[in-house]
mmCIF file of the N, C-alpha and C atoms, coordinates in Angstrom:
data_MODEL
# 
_entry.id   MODEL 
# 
loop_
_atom_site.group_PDB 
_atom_site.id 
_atom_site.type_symbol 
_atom_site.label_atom_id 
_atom_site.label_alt_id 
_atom_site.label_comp_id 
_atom_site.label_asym_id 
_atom_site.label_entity_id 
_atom_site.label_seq_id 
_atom_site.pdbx_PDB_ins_code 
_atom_site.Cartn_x 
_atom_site.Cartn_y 
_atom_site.Cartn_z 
_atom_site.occupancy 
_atom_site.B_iso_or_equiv 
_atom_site.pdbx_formal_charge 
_atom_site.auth_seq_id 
_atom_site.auth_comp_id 
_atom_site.auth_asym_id 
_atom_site.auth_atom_id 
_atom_site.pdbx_PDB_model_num 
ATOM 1   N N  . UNK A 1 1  ? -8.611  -7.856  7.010   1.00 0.00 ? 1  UNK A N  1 
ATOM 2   C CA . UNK A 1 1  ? -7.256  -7.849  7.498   1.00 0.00 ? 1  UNK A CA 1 
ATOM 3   C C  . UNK A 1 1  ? -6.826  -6.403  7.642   1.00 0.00 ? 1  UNK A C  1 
ATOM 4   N N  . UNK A 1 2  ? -6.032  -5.921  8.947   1.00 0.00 ? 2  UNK A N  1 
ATOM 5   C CA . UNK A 1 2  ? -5.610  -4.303  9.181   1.00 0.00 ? 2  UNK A CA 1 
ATOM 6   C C  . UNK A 1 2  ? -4.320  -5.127  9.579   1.00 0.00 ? 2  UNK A C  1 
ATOM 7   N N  . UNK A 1 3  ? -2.991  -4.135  8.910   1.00 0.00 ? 3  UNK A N  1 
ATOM 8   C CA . UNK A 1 3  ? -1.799  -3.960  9.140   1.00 0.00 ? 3  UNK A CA 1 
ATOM 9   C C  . UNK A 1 3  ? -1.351  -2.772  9.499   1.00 0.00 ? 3  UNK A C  1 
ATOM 10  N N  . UNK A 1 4  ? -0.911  -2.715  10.673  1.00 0.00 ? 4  UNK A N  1 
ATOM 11  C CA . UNK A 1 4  ? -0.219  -1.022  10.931  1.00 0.00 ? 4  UNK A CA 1 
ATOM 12  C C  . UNK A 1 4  ? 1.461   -1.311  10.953  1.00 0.00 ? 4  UNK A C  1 
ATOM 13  N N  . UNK A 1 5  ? 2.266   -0.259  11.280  1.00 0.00 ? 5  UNK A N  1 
ATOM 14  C CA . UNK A 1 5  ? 3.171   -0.149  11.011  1.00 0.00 ? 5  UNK A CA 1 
ATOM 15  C C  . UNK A 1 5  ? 3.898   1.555   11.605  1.00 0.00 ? 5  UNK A C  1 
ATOM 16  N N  . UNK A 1 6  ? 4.814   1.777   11.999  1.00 0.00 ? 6  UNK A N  1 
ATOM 17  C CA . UNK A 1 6  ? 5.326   3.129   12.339  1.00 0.00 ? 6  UNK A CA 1 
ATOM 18  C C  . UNK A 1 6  ? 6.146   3.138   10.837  1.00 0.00 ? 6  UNK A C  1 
ATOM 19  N N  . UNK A 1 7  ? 6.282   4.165   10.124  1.00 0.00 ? 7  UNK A N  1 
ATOM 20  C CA . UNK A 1 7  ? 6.941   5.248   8.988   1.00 0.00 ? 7  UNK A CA 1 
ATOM 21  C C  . UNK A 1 7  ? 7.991   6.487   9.402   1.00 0.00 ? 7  UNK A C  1 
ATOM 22  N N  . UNK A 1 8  ? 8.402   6.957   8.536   1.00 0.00 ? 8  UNK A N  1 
ATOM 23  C CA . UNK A 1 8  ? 9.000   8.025   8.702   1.00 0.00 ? 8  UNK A CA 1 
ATOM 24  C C  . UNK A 1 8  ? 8.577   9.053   7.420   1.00 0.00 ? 8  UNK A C  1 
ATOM 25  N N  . UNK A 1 9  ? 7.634   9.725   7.552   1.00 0.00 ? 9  UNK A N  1 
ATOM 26  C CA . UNK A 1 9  ? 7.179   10.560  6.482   1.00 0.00 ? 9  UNK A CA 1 
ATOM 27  C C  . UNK A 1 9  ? 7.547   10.569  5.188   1.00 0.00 ? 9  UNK A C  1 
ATOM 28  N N  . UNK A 1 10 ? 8.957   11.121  5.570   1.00 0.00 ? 10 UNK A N  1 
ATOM 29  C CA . UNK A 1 10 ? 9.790   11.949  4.745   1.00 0.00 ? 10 UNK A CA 1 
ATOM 30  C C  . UNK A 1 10 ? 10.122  10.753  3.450   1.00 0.00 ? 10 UNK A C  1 
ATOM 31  N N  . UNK A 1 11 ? 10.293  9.402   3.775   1.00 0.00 ? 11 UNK A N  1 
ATOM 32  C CA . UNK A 1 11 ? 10.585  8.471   2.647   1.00 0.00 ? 11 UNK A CA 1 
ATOM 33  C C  . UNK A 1 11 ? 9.278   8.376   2.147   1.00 0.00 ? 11 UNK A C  1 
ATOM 34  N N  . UNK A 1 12 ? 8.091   8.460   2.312   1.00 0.00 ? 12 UNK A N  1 
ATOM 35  C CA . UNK A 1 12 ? 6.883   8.497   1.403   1.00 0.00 ? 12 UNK A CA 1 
ATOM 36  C C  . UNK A 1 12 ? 6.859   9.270   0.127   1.00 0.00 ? 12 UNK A C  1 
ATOM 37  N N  . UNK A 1 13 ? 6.707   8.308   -1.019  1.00 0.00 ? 13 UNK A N  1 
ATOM 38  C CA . UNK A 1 13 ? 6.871   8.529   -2.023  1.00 0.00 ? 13 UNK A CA 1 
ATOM 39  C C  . UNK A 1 13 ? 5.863   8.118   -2.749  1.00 0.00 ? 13 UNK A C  1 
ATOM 40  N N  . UNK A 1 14 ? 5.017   9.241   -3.736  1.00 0.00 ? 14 UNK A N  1 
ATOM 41  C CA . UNK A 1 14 ? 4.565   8.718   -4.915  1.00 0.00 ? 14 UNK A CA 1 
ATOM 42  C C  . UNK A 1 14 ? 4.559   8.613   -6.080  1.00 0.00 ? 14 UNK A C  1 
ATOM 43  N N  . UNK A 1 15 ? 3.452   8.330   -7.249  1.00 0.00 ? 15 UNK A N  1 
ATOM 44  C CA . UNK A 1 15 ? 3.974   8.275   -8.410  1.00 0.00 ? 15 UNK A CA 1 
ATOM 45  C C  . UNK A 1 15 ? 3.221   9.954   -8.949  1.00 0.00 ? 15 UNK A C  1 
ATOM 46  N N  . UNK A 1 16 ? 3.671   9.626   -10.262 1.00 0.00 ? 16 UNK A N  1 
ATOM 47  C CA . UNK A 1 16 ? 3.313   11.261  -10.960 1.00 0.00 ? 16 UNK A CA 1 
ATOM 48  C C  . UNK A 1 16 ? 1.520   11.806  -10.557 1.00 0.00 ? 16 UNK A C  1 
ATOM 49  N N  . UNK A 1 17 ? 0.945   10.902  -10.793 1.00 0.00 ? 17 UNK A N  1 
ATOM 50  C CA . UNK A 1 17 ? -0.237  11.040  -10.217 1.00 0.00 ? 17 UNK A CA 1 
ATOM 51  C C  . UNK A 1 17 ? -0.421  11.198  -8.985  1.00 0.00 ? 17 UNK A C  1 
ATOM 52  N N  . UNK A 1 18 ? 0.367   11.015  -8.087  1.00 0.00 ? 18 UNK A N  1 
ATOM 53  C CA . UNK A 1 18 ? 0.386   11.408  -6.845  1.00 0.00 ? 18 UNK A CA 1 
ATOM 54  C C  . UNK A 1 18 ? -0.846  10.067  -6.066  1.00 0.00 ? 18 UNK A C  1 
ATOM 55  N N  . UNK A 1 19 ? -1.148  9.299   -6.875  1.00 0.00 ? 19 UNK A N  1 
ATOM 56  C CA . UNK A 1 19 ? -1.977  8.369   -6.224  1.00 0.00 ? 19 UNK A CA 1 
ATOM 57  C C  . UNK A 1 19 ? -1.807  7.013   -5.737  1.00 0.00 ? 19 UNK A C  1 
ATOM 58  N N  . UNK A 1 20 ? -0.687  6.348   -6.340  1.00 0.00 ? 20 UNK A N  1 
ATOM 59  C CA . UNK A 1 20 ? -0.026  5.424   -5.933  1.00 0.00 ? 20 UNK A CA 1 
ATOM 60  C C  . UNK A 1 20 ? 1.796   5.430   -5.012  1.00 0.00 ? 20 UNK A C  1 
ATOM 61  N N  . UNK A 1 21 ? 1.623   4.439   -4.443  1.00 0.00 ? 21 UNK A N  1 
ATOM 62  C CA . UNK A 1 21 ? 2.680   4.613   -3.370  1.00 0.00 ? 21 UNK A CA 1 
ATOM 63  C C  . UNK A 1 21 ? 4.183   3.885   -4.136  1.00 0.00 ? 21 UNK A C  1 
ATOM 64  N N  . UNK A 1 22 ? 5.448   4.625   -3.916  1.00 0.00 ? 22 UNK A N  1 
ATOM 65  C CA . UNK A 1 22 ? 6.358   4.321   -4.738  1.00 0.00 ? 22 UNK A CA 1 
ATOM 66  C C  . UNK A 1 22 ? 7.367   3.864   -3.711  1.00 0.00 ? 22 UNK A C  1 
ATOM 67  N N  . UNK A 1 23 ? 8.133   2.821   -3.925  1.00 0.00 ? 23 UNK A N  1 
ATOM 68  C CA . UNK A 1 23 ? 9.318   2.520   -3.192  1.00 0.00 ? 23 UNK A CA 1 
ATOM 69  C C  . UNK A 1 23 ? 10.469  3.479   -3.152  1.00 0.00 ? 23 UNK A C  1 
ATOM 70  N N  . UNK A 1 24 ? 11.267  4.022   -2.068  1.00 0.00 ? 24 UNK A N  1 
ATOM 71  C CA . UNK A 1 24 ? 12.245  4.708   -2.085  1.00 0.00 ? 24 UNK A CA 1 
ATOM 72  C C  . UNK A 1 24 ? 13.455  3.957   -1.577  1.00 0.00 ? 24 UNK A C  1 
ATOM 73  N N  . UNK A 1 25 ? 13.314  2.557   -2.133  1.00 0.00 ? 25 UNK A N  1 
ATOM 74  C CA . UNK A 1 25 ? 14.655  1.606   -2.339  1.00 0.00 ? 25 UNK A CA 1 
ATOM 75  C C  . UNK A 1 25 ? 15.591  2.025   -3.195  1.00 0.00 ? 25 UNK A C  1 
ATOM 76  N N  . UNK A 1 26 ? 17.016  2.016   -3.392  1.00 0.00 ? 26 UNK A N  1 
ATOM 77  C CA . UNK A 1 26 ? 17.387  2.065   -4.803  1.00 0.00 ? 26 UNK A CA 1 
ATOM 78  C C  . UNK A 1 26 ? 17.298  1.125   -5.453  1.00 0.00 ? 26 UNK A C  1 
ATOM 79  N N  . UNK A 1 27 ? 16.893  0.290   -4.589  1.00 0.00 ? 27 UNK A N  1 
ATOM 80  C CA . UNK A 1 27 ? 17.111  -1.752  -5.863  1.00 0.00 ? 27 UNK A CA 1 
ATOM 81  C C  . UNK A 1 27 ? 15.388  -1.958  -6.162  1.00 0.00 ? 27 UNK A C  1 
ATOM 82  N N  . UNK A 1 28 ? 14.847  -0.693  -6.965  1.00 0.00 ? 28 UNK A N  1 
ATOM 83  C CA . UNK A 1 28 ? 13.611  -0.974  -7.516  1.00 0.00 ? 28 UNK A CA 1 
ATOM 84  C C  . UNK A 1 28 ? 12.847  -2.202  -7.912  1.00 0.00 ? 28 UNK A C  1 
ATOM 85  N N  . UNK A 1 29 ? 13.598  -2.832  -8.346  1.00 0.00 ? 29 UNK A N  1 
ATOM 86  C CA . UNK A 1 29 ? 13.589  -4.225  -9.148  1.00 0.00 ? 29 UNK A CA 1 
ATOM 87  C C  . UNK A 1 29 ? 13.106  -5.418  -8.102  1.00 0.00 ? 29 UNK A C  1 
ATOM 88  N N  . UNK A 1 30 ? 13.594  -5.166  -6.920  1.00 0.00 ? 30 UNK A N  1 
ATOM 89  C CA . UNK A 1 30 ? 13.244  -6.248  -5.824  1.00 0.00 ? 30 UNK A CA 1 
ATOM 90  C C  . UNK A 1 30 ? 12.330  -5.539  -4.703  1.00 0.00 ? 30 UNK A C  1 
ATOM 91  N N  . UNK A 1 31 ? 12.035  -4.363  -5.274  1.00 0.00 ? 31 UNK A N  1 
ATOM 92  C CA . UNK A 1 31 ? 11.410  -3.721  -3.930  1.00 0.00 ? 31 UNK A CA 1 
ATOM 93  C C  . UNK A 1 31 ? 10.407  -2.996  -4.784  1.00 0.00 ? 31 UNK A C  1 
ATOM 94  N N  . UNK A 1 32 ? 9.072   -2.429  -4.204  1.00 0.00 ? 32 UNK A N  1 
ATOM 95  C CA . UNK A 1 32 ? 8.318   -2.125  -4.414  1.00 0.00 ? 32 UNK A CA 1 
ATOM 96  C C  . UNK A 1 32 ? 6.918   -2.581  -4.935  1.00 0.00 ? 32 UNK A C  1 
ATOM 97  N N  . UNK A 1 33 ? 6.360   -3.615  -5.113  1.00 0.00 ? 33 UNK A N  1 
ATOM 98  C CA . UNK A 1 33 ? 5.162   -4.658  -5.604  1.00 0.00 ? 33 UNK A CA 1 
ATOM 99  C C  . UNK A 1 33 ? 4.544   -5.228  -4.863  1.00 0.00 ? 33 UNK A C  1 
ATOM 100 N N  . UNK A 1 34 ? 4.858   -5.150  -3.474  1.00 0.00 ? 34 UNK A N  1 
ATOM 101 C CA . UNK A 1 34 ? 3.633   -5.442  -2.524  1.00 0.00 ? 34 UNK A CA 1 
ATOM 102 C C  . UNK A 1 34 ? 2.628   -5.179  -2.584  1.00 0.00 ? 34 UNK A C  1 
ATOM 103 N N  . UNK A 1 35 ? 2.578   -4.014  -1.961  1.00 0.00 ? 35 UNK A N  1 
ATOM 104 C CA . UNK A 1 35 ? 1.109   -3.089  -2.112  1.00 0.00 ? 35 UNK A CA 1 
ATOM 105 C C  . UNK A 1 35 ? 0.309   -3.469  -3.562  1.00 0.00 ? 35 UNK A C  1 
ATOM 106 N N  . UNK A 1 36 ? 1.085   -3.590  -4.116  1.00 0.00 ? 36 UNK A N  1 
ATOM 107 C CA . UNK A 1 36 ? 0.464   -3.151  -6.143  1.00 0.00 ? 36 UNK A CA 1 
ATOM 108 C C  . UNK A 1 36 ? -0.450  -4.641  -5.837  1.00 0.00 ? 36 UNK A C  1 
ATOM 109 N N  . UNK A 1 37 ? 0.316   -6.021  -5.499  1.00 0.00 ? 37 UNK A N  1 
ATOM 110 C CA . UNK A 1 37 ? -0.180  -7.222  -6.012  1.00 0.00 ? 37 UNK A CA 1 
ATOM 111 C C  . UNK A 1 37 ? -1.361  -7.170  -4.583  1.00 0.00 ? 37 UNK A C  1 
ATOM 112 N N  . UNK A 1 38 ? -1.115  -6.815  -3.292  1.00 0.00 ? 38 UNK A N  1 
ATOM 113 C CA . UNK A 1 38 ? -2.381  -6.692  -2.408  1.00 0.00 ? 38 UNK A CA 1 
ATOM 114 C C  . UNK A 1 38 ? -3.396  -6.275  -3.396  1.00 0.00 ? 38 UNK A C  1 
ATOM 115 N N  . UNK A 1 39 ? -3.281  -4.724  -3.794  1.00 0.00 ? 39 UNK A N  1 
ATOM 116 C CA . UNK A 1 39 ? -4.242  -4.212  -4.220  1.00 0.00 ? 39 UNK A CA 1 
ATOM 117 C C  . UNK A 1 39 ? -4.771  -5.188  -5.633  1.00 0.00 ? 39 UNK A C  1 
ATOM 118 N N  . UNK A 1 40 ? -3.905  -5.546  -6.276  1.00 0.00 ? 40 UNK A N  1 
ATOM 119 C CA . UNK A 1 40 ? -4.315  -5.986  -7.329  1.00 0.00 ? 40 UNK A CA 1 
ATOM 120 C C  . UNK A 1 40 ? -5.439  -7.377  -6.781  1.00 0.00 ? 40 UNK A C  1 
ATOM 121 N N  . UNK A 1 41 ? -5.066  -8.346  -5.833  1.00 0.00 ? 41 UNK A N  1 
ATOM 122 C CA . UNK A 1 41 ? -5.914  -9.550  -5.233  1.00 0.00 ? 41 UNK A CA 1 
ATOM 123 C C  . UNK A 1 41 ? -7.198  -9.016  -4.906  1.00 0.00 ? 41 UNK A C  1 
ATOM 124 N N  . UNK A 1 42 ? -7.251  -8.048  -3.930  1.00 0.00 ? 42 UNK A N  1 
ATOM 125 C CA . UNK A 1 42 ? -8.105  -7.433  -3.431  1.00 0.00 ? 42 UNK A CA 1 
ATOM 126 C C  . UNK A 1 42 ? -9.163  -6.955  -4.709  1.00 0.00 ? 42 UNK A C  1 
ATOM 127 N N  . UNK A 1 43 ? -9.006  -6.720  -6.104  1.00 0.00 ? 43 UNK A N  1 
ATOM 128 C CA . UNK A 1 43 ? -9.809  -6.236  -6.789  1.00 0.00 ? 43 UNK A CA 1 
ATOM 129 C C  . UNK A 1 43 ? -10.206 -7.419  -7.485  1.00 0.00 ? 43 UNK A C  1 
ATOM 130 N N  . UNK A 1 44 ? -9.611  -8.558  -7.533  1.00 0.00 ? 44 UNK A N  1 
ATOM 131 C CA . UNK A 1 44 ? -9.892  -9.378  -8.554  1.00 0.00 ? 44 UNK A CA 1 
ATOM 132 C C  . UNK A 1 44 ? -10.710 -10.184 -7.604  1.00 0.00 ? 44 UNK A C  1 
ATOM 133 N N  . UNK A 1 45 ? -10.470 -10.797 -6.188  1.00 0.00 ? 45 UNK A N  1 
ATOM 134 C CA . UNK A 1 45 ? -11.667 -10.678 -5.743  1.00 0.00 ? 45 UNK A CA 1 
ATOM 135 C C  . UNK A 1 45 ? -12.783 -9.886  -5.040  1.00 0.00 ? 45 UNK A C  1 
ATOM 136 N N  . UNK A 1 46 ? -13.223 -8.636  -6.124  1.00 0.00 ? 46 UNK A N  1 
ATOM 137 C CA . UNK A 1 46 ? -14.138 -7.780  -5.844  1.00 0.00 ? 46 UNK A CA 1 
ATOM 138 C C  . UNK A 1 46 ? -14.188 -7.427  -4.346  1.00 0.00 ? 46 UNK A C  1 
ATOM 139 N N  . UNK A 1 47 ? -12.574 -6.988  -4.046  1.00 0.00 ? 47 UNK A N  1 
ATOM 140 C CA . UNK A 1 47 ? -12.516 -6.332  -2.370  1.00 0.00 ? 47 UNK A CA 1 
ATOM 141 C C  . UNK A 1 47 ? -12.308 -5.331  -2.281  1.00 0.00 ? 47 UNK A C  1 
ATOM 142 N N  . UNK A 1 48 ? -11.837 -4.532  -1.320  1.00 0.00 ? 48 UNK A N  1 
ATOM 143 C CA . UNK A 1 48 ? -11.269 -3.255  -1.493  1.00 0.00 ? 48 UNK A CA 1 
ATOM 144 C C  . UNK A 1 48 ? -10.032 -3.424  -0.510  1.00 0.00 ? 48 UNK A C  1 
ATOM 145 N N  . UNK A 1 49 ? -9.349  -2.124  -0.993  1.00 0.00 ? 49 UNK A N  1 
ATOM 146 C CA . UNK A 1 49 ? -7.521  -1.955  0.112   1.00 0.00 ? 49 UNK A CA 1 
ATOM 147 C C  . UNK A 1 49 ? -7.812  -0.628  0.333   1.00 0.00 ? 49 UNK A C  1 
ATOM 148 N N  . UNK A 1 50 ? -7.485  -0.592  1.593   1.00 0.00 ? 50 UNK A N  1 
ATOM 149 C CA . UNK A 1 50 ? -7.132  0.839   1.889   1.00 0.00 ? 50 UNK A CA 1 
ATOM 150 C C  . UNK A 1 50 ? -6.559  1.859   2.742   1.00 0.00 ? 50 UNK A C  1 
ATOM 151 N N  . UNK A 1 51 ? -5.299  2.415   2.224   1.00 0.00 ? 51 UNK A N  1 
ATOM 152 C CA . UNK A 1 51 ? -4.561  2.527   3.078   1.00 0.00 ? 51 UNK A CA 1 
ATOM 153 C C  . UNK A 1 51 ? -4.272  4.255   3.912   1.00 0.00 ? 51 UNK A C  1 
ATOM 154 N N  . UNK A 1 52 ? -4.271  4.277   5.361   1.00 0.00 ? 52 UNK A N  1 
ATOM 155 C CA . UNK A 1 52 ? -4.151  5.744   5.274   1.00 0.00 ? 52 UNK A CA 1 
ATOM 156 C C  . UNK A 1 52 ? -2.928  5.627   6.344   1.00 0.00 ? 52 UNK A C  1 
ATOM 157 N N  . UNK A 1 53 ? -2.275  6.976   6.240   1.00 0.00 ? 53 UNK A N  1 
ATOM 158 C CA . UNK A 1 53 ? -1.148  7.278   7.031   1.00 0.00 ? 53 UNK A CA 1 
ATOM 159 C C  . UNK A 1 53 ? -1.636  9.214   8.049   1.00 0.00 ? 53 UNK A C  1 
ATOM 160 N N  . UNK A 1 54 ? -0.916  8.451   9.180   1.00 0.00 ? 54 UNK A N  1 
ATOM 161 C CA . UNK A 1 54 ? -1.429  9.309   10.320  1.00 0.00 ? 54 UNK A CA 1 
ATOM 162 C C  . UNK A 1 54 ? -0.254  10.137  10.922  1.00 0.00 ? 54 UNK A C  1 
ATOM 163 N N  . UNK A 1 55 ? 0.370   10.902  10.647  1.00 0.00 ? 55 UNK A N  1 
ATOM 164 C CA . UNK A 1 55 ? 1.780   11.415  11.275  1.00 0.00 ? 55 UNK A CA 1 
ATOM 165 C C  . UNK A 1 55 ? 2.956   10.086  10.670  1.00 0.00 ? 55 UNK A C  1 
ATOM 166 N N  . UNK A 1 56 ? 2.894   9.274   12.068  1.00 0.00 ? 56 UNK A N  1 
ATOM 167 C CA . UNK A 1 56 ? 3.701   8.030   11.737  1.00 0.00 ? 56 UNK A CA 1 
ATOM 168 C C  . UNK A 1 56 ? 3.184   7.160   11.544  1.00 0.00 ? 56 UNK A C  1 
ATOM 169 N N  . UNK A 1 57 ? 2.189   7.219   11.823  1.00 0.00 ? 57 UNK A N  1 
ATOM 170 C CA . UNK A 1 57 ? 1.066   5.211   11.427  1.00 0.00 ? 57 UNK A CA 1 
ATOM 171 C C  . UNK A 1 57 ? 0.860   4.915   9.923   1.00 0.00 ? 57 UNK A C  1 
ATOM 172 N N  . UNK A 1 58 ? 1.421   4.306   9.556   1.00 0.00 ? 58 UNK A N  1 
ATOM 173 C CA . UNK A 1 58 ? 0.658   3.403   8.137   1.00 0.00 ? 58 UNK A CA 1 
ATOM 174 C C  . UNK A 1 58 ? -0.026  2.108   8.409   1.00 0.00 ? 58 UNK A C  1 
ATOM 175 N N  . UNK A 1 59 ? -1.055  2.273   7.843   1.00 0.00 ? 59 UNK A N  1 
ATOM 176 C CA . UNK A 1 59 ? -2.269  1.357   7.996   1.00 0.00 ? 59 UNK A CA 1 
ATOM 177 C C  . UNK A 1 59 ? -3.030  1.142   6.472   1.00 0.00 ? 59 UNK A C  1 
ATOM 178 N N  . UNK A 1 60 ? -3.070  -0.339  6.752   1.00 0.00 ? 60 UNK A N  1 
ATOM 179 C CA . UNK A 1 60 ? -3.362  -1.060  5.084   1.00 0.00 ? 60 UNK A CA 1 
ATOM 180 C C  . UNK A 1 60 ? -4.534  -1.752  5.608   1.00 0.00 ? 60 UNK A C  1 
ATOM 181 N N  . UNK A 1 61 ? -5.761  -1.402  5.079   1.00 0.00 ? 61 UNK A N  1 
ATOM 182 C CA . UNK A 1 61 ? -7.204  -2.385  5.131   1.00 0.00 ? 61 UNK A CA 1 
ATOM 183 C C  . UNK A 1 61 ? -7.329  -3.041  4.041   1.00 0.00 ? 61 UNK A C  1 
ATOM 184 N N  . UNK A 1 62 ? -7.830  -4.367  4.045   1.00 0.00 ? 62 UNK A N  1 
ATOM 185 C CA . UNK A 1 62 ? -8.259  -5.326  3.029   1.00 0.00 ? 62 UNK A CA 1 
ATOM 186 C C  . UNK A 1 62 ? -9.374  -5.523  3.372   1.00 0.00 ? 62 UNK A C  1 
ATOM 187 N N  . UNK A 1 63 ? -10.472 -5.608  2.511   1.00 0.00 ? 63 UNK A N  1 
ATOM 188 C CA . UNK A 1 63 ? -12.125 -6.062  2.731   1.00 0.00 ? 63 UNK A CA 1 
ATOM 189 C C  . UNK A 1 63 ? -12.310 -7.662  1.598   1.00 0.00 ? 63 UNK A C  1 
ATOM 190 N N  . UNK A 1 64 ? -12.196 -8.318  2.136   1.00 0.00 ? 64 UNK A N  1 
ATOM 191 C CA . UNK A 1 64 ? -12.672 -9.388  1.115   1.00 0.00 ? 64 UNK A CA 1 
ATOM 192 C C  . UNK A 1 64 ? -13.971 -10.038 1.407   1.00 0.00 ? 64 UNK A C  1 
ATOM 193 N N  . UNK A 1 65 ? -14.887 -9.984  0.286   1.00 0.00 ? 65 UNK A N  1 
ATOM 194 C CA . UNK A 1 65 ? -16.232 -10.626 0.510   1.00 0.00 ? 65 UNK A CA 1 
ATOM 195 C C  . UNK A 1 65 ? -16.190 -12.025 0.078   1.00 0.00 ? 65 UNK A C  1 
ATOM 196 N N  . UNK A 1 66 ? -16.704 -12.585 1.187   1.00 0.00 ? 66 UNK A N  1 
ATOM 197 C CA . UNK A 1 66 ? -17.091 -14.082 1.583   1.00 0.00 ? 66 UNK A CA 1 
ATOM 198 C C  . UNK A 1 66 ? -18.772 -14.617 0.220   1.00 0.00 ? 66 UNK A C  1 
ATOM 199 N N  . UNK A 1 67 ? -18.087 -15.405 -1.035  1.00 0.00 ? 67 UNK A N  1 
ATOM 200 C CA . UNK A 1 67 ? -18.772 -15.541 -1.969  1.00 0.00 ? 67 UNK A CA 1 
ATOM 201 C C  . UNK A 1 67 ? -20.318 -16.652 -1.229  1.00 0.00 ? 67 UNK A C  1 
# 
């Protein structure tokens, strides 16, 4: 599965590690856990996610292997 999407840089946000992607909602609580629970599916069935951003493109890959 590929999802793209147009962004605006400047709201890209991460965490202290600089490796995970952070919501720049103020209503934290209802926003931000997408990505986390993709990524999280994607590992539990031994897939991968992966996401890169291009100027304005954000793009999310999912690999799931067929058992």
């Amino acid at each position: 599965m590929k999802g793209k999407n147009t962004f605006n840089p400047e709201l890209i946000k991460f965490d202290n590690n600089g490796k995970r992607l952070r919501t720049s909602k103020t209503d934290k609580s209802n926003h931000g856990m997408g990505i986390g629970l993709i990524e999280e599916t994607a590992l539990k069935y031994n897939g991968l996610m992966e996401i890169t951003m291009n100027e304005n493109l954000f793009c999310l890959s999912v690999l799931l292997y067929q058992n």
